[in-house]
Each structure stands twice: as structure tokens, then as C-alpha cells.
mmCIF file of the N, C-alpha and C atoms, coordinates in Angstrom:
data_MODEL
# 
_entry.id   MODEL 
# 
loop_
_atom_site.group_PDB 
_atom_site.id 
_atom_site.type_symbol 
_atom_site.label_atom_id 
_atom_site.label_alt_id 
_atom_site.label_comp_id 
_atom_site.label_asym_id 
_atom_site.label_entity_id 
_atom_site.label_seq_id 
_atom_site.pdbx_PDB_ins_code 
_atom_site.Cartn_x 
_atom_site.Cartn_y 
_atom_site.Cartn_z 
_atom_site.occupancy 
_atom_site.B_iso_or_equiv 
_atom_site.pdbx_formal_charge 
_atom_site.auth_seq_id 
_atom_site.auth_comp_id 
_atom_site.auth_asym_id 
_atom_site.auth_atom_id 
_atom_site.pdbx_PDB_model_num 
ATOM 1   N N  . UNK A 1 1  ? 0.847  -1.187 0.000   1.00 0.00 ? 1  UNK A N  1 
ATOM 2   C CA . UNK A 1 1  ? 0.000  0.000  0.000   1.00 0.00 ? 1  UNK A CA 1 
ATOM 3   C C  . UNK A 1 1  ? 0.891  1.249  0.000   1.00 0.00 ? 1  UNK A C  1 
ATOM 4   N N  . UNK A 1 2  ? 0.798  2.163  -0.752  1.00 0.00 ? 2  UNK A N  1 
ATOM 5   C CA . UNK A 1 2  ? 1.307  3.369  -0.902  1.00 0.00 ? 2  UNK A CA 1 
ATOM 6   C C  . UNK A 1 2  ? 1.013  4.334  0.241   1.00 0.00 ? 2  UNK A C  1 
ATOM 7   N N  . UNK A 1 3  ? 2.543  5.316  0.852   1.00 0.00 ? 3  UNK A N  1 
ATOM 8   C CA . UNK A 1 3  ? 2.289  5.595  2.236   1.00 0.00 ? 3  UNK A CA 1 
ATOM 9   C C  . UNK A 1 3  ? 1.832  7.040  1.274   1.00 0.00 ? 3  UNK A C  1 
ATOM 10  N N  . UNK A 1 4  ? 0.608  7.487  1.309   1.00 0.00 ? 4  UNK A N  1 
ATOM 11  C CA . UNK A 1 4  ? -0.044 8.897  1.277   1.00 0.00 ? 4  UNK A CA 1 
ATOM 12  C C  . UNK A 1 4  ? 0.446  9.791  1.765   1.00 0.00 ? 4  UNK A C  1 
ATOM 13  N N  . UNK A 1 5  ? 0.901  9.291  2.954   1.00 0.00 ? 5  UNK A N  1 
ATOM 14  C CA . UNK A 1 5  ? 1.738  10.935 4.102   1.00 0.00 ? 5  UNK A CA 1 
ATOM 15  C C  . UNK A 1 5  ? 2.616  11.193 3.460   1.00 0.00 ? 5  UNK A C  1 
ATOM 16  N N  . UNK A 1 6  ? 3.960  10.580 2.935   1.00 0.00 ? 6  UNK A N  1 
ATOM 17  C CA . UNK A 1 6  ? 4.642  10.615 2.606   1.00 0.00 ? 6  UNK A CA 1 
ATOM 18  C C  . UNK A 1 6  ? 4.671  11.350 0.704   1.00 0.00 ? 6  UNK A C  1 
ATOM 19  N N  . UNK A 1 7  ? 4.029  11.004 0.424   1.00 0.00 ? 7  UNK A N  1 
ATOM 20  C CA . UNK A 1 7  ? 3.545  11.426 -0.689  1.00 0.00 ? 7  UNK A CA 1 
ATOM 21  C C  . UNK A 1 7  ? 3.104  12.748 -0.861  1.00 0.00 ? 7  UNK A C  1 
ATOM 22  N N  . UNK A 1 8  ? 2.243  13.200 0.019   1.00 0.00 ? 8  UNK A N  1 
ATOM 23  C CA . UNK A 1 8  ? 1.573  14.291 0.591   1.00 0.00 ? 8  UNK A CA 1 
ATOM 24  C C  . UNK A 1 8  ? 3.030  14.828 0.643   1.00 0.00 ? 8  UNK A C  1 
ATOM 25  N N  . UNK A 1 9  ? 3.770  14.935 1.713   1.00 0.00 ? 9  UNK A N  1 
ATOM 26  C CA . UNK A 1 9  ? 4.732  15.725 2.036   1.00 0.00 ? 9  UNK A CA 1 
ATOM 27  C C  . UNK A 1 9  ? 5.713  15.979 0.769   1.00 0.00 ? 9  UNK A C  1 
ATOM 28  N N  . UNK A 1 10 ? 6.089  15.118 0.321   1.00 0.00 ? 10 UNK A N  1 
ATOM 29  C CA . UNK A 1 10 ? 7.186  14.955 -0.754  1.00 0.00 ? 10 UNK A CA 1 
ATOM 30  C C  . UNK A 1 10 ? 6.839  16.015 -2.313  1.00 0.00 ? 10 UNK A C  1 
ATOM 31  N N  . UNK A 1 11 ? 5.059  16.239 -2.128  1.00 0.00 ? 11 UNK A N  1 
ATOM 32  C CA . UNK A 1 11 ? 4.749  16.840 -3.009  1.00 0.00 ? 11 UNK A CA 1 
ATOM 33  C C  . UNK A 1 11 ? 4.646  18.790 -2.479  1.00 0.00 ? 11 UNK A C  1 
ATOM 34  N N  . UNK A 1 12 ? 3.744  18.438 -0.890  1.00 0.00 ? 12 UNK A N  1 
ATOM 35  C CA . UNK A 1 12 ? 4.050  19.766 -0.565  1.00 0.00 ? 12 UNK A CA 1 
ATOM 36  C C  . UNK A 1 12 ? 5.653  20.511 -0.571  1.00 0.00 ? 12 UNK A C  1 
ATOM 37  N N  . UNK A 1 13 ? 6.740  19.963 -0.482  1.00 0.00 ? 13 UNK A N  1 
ATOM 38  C CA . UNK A 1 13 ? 7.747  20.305 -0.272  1.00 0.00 ? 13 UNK A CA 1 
ATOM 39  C C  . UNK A 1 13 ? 8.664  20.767 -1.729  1.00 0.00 ? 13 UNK A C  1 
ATOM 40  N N  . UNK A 1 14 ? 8.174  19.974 -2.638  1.00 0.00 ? 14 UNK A N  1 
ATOM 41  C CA . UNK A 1 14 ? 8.626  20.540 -4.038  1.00 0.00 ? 14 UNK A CA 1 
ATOM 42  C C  . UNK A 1 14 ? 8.094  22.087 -3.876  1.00 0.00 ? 14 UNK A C  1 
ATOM 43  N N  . UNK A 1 15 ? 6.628  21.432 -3.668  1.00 0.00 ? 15 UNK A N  1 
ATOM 44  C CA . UNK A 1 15 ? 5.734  23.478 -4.281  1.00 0.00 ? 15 UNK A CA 1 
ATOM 45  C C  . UNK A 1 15 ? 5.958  24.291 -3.524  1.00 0.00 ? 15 UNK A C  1 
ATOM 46  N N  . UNK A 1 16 ? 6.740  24.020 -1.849  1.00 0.00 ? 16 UNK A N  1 
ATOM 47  C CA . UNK A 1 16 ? 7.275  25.451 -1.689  1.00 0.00 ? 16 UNK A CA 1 
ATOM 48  C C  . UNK A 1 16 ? 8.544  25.698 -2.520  1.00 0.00 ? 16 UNK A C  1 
ATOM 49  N N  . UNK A 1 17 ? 8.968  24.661 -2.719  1.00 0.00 ? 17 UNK A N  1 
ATOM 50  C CA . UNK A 1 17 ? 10.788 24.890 -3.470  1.00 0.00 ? 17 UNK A CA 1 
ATOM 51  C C  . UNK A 1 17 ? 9.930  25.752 -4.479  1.00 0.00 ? 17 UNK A C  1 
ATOM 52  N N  . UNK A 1 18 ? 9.279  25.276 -5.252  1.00 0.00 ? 18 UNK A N  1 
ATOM 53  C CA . UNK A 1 18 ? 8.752  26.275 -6.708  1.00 0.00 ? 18 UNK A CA 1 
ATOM 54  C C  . UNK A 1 18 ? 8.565  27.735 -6.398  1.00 0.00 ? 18 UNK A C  1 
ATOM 55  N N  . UNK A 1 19 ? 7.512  27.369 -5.384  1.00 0.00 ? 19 UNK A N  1 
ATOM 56  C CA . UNK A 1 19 ? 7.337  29.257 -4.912  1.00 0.00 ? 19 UNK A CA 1 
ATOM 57  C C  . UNK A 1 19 ? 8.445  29.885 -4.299  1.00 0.00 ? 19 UNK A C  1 
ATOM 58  N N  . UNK A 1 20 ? 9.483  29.352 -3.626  1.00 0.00 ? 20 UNK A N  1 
ATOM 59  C CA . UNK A 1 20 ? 10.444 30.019 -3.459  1.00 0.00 ? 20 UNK A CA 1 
ATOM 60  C C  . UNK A 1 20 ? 11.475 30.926 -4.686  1.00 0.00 ? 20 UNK A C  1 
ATOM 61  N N  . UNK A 1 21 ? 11.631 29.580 -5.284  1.00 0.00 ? 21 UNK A N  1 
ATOM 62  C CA . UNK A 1 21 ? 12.160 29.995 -6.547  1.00 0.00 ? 21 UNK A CA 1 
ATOM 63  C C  . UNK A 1 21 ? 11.515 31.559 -7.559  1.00 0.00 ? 21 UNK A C  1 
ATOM 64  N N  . UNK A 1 22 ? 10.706 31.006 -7.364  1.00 0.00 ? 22 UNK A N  1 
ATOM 65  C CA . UNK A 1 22 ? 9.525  31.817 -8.417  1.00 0.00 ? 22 UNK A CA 1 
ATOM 66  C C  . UNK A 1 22 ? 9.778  33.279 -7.757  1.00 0.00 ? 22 UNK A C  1 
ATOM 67  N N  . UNK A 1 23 ? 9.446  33.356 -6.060  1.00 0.00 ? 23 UNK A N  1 
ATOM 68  C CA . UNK A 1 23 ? 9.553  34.776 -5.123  1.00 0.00 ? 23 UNK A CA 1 
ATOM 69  C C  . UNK A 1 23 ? 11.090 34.976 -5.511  1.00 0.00 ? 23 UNK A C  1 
ATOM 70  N N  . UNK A 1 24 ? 11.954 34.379 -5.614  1.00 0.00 ? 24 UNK A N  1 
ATOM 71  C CA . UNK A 1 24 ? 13.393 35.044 -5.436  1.00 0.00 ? 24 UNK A CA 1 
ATOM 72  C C  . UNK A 1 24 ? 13.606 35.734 -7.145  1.00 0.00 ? 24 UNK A C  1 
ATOM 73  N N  . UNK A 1 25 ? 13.112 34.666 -8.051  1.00 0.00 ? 25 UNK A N  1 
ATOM 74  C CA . UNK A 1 25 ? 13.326 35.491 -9.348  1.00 0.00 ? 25 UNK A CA 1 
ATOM 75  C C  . UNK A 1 25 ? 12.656 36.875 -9.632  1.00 0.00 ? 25 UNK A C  1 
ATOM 76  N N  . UNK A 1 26 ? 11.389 36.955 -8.842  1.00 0.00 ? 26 UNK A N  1 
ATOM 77  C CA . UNK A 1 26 ? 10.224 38.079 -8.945  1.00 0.00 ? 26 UNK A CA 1 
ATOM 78  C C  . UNK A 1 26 ? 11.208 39.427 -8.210  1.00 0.00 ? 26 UNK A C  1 
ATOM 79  N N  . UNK A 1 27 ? 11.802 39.396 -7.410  1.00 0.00 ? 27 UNK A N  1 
ATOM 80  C CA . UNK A 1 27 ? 12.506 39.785 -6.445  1.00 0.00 ? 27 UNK A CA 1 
ATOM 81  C C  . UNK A 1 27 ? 13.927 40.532 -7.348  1.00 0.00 ? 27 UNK A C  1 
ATOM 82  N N  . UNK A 1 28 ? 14.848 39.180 -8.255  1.00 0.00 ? 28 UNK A N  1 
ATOM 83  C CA . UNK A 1 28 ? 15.408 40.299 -9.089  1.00 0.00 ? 28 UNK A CA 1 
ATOM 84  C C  . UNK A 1 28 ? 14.674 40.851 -10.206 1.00 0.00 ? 28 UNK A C  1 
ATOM 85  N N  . UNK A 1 29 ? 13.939 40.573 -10.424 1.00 0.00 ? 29 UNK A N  1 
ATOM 86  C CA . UNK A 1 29 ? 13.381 41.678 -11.612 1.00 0.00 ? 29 UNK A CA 1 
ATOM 87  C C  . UNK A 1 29 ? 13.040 42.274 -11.003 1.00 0.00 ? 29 UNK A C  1 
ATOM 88  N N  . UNK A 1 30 ? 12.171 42.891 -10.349 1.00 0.00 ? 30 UNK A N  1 
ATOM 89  C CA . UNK A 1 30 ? 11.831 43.759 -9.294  1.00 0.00 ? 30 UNK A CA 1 
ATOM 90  C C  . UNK A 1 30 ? 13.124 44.681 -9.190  1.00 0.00 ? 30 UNK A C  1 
ATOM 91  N N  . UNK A 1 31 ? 14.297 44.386 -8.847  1.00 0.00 ? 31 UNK A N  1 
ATOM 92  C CA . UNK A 1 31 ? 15.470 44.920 -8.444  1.00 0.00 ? 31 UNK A CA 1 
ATOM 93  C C  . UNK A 1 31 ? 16.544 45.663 -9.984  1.00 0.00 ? 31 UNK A C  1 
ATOM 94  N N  . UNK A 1 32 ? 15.822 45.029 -10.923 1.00 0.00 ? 32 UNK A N  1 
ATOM 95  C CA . UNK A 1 32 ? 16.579 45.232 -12.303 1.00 0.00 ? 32 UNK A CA 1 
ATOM 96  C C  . UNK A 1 32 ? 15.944 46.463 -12.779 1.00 0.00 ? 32 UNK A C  1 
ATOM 97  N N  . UNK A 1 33 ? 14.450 45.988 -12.414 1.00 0.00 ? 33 UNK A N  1 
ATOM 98  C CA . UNK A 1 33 ? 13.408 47.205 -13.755 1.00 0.00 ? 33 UNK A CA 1 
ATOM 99  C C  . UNK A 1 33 ? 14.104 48.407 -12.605 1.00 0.00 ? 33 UNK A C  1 
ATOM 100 N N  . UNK A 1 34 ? 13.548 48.175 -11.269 1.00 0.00 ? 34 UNK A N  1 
ATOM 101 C CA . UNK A 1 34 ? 14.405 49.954 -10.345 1.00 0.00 ? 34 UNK A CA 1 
ATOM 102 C C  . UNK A 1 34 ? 15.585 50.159 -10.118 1.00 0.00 ? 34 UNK A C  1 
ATOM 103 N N  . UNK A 1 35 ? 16.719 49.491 -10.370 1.00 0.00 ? 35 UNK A N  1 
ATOM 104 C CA . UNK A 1 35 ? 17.617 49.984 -11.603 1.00 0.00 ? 35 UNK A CA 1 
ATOM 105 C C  . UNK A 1 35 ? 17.534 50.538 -12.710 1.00 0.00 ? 35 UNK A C  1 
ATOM 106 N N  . UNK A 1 36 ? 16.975 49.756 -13.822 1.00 0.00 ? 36 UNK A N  1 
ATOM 107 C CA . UNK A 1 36 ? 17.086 50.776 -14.903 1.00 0.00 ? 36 UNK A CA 1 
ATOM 108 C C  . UNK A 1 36 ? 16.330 52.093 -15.168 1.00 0.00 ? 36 UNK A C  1 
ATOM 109 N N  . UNK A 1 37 ? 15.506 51.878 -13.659 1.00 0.00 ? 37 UNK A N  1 
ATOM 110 C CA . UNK A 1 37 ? 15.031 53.129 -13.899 1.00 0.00 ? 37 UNK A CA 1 
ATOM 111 C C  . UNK A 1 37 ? 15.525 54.256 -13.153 1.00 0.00 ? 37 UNK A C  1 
ATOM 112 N N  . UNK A 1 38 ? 16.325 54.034 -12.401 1.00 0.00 ? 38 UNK A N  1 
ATOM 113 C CA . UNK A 1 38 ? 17.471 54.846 -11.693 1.00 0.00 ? 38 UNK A CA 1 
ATOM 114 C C  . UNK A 1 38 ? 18.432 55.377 -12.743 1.00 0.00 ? 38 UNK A C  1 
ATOM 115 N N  . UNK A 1 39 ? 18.960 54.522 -13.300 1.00 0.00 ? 39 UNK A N  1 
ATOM 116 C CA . UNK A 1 39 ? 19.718 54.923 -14.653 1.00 0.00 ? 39 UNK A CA 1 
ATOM 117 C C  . UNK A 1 39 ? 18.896 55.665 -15.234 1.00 0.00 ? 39 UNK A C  1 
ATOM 118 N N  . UNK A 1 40 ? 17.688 55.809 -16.089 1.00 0.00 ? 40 UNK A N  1 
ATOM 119 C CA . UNK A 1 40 ? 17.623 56.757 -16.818 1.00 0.00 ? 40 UNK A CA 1 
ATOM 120 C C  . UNK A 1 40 ? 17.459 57.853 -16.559 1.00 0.00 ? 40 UNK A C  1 
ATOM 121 N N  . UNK A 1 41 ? 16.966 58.286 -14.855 1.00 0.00 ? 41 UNK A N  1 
ATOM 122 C CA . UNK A 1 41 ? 16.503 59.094 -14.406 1.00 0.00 ? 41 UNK A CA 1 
ATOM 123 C C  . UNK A 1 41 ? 18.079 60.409 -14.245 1.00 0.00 ? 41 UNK A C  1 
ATOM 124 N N  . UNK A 1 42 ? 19.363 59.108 -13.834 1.00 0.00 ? 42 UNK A N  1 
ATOM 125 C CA . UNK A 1 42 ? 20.318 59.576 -13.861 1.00 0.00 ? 42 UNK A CA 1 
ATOM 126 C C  . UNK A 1 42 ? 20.749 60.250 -14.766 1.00 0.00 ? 42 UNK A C  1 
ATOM 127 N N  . UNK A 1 43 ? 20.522 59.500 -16.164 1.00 0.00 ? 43 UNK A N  1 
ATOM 128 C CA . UNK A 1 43 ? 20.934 60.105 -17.685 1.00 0.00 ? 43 UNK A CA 1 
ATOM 129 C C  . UNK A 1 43 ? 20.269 61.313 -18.240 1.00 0.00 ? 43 UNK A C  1 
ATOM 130 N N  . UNK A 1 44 ? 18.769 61.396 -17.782 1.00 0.00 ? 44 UNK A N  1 
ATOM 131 C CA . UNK A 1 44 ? 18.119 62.652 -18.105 1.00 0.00 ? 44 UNK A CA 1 
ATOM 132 C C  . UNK A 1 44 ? 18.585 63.970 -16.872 1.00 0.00 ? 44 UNK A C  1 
ATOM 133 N N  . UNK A 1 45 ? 18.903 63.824 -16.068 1.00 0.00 ? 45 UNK A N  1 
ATOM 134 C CA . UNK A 1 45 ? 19.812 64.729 -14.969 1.00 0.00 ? 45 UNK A CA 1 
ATOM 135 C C  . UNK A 1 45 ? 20.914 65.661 -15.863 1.00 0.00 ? 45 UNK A C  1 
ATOM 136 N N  . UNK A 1 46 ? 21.735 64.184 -16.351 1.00 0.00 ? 46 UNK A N  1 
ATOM 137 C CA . UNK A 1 46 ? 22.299 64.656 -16.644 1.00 0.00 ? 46 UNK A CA 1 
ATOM 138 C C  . UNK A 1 46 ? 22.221 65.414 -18.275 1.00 0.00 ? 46 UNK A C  1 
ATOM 139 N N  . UNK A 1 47 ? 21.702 65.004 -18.606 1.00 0.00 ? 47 UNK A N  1 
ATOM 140 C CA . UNK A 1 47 ? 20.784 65.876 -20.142 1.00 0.00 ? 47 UNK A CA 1 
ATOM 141 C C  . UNK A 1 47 ? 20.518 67.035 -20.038 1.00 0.00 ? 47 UNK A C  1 
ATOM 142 N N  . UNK A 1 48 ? 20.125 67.605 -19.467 1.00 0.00 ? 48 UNK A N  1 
ATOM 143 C CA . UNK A 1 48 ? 19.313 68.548 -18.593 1.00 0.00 ? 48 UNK A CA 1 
ATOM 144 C C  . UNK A 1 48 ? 20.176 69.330 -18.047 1.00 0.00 ? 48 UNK A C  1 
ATOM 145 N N  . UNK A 1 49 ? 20.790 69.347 -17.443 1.00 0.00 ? 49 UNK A N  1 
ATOM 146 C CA . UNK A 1 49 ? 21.959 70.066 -16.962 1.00 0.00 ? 49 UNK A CA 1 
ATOM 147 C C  . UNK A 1 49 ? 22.890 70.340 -17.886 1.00 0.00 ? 49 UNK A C  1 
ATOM 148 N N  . UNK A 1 50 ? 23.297 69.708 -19.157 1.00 0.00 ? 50 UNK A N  1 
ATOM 149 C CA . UNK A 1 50 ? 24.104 70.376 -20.568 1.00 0.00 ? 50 UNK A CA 1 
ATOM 150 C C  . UNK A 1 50 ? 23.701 71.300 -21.209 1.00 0.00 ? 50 UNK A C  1 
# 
């Protein structure tokens, strides 16, 4: 007979690995797009001031 608990667990424990994964990638993009938008904000500063 197939142990269910075990099964159960083995499956809950992937899908936090997934959502972890998933939150940490969301996390650098998140961190990239407000970067580049720091940069441009920087580049028009400096536009602007020439």
C-alpha cells in the first residue's frame, strides 16, 4: 500500500521549493526594472543640466 503521508509531504515540499524559486526570481526583476530606472533618471539629470 502506498504511504499517502509521505507522498503528501514529498509533493508539498517541491511546491514550496517552486514558490520560493519563483519569489526570489520576482525579487530580481523587481530589483533590475528599479535599476534601470534609476539609470535613466540619472541620464536625463544629466541631459538637462548640458
Amino acid at each position: 500500500m502506498p504511504d499517502y503521508r509521505e507522498m503528501y509531504l514529498d509533493l508539498f515540499r517541491a511546491s514550496e521549493e517552486a514558490l520560493d524559486i519563483l519569489i526570489a526570481a520576482h525579487r530580481r526583476c523587481e530589483e533590475m526594472y528599479l535599476s534601470s530606472q534609476q539609470e535613466e533618471r540619472s541620464q536625463a539629470e544629466k541631459r538637462a543640466g548640458e
